[in-house]
N, C-alpha and C positions, 0 to 999 in steps of 0.2 A: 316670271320667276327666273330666278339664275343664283345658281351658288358660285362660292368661289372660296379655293384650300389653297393657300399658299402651304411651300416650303420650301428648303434650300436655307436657312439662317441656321448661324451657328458663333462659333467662337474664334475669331481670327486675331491675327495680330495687326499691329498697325502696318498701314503698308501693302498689306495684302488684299487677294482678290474671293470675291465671293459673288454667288449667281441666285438670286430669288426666281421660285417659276409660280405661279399662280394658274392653277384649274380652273378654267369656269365650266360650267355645265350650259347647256341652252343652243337652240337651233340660231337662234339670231344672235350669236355671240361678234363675229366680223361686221355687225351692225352697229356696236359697244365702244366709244369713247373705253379705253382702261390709264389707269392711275393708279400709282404708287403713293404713299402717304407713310410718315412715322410719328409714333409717338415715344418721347423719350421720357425718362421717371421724371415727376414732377412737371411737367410740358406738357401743351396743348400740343392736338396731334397735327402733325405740317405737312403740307405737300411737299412731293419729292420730286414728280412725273408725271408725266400725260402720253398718249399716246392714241391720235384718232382713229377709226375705221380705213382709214385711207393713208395711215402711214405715220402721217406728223407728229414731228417731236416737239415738246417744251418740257425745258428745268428747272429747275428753282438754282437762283446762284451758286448758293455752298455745293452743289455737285454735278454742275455744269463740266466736262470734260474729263471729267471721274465716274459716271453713271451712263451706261446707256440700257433705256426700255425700248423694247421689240416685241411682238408678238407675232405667234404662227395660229395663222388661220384655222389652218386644216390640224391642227394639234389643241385646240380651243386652252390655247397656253400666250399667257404673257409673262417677260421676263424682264429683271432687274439684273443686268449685270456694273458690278460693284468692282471697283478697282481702285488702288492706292488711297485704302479704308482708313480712316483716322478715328479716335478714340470718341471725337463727337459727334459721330455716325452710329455711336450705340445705341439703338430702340428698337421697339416692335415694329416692324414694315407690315403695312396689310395694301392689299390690293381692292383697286376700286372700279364699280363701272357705271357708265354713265352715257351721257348723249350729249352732244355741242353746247349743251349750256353745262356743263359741268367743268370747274375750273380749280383754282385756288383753293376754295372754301367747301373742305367736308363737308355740310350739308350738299350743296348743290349735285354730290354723286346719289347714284340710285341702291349700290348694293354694295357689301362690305364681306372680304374674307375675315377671318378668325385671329390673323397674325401671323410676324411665326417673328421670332427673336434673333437679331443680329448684337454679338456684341464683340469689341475691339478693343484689345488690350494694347497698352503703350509698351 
């Protein structure tokens, strides 16, 4: 078992910066592949992130050099930090976790926060 409470979303302008943190609970949480995912109204929900036990990064194109995920171990916290945010970055971000086969495709994660709402006005 493992929970996980995002927050940190809010209301920003285009352009600006914003930092998601996601709680998990759980003694074997630095054992947890984590991932970032959004879904925007009317959209299938899309990966954003990944972020293995050991460090390693992947992004998905649209926010490759504008997005970086990190996690601290010992704070059993991962983060989305968000920079020069454009108006098609508005959705609910939820955090994800998972293990080495967990990639692209929502299903393949193991466990899902709640959300929390990022939205970007032009």
């Amino acid at each position: 078992q493992v929970q996980l409470v995002e927050s940190g979303g809010g209301l920003v302008q285009a352009g600006g910066s914003l930092r998601l943190s996601c709680a998990a609970s759980g003694r074997a949480f630095s054992t947890y592949a984590m991932g970032w995912f959004r879904r925007a109204p009317g959209k299938e929900r899309e990966f954003v992130a990944r972020i293995s036990w050991s460090g390693n990064t992947y992004y998905t194109n649209s926010v490759k050099g504008r997005f970086t995920i990190s996690r601290d171990n010992a704070k059993n916290t991962v983060y989305l930090q968000m920079h020069s945010l454009k108006p098609e970055d508005t959705a609910a971000y939820y955090c994800a976790a998972g293990n080495s086969g967990s990639g692209l495709g929502p299903a393949t994660w193991d466990y899902w926060g709640q959300g929390t709402q990022v939205t970007v006005s032009s």
